[in-house]
C-alpha positions as MATLAB code, in Angstrom:
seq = 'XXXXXXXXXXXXXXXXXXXXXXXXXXXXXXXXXXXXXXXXXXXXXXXXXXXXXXXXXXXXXXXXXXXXXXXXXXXXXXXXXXXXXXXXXXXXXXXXX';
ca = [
     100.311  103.439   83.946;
     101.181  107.017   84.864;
     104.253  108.593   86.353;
     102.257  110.026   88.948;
     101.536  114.073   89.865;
     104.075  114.896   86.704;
     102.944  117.248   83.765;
     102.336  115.046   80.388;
     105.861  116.845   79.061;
     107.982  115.967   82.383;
     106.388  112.050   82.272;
     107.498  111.690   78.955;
     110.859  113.213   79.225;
     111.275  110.639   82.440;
     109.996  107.612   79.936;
     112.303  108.739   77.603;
     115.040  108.719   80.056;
     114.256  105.503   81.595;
     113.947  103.705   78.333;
     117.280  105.350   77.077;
     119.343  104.142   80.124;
     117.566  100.651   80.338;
     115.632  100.919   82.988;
     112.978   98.390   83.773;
     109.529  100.358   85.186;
     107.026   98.765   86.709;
     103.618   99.694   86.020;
     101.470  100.807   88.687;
      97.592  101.148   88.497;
      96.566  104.527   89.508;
      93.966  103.562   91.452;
      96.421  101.629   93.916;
      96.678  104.228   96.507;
      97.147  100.881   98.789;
     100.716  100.504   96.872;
     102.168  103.448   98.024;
     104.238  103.598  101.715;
     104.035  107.097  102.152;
     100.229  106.906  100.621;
      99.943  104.786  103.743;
     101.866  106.737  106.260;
      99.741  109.920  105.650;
      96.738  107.671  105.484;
      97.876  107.326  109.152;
      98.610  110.165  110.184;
      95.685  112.166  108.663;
      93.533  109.827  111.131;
      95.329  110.266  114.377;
      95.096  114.277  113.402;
      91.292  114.014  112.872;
      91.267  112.320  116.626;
      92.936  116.533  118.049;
      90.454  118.087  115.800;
      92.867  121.117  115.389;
      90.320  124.375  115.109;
      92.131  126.447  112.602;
      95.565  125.923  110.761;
      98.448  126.927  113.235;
      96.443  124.103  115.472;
      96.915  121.426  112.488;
     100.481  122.091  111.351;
     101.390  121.999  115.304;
      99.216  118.329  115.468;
     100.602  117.012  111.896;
     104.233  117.975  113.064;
     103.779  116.094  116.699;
     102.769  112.871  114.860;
     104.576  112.949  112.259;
     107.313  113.366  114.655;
     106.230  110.103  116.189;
     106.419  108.107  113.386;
     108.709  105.521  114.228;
     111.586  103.158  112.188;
     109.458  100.238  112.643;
     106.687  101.605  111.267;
     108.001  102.505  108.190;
     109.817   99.625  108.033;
     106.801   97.581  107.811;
     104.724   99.654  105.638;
     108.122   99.302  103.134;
     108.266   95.750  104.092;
     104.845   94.305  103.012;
     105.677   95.802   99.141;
     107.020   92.251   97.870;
     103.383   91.186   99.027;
     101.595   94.338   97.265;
     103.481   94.121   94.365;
     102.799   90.178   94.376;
      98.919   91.199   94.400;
      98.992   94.202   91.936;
     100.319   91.856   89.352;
      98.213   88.828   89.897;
      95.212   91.561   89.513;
      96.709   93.380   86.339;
      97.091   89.712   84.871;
      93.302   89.225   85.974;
      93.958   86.146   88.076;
];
């Protein structure tokens, strides 16, 4: 797996640190977008903008703002709370069961 969006010099310096101060990693397959909370939560908000259909830019930061601004606790909360479950299924498939 990759330390996602990081240079090849920065992911390696992170390895490097993680391995020196014993930290466990777990690795994610990159094309597990479903993994990913915040993958998610723009996942759902980039739908519920494409419902305004904003005609230029100062139109689409306004919409993205008002729902991201209506995001609430819960929903985070359960995006966050169905990772034991994701995790669960990412390693049953990296062990090919």
């Amino acid at each position: 797996g990759r330390l996602q969006l990081l240079p090849d010099s920065q992911e390696m310096a992170s390895r490097t640190w993680l391995q020196e101060h014993s930290v466990q990693v777990l690795e994610w397959l990159p094309q597990s977008p479903d993994n990913s909370p915040i993958k998610n939560l723009w996942w759902i908000i980039k739908r519920s903008v494409s419902k305004c259909k904003p005609k230029n830019l100062e139109e689409l930061k306004e919409v993205v703002q008002e729902k991201w601004d209506k995001v609430t606790p819960q929903q985070c909360g359960r995006l966050v709370g169905n990772m034991q479950a994701r995790i669960r299924a990412l390693l049953l498939q990296m062990a090919g069961l």
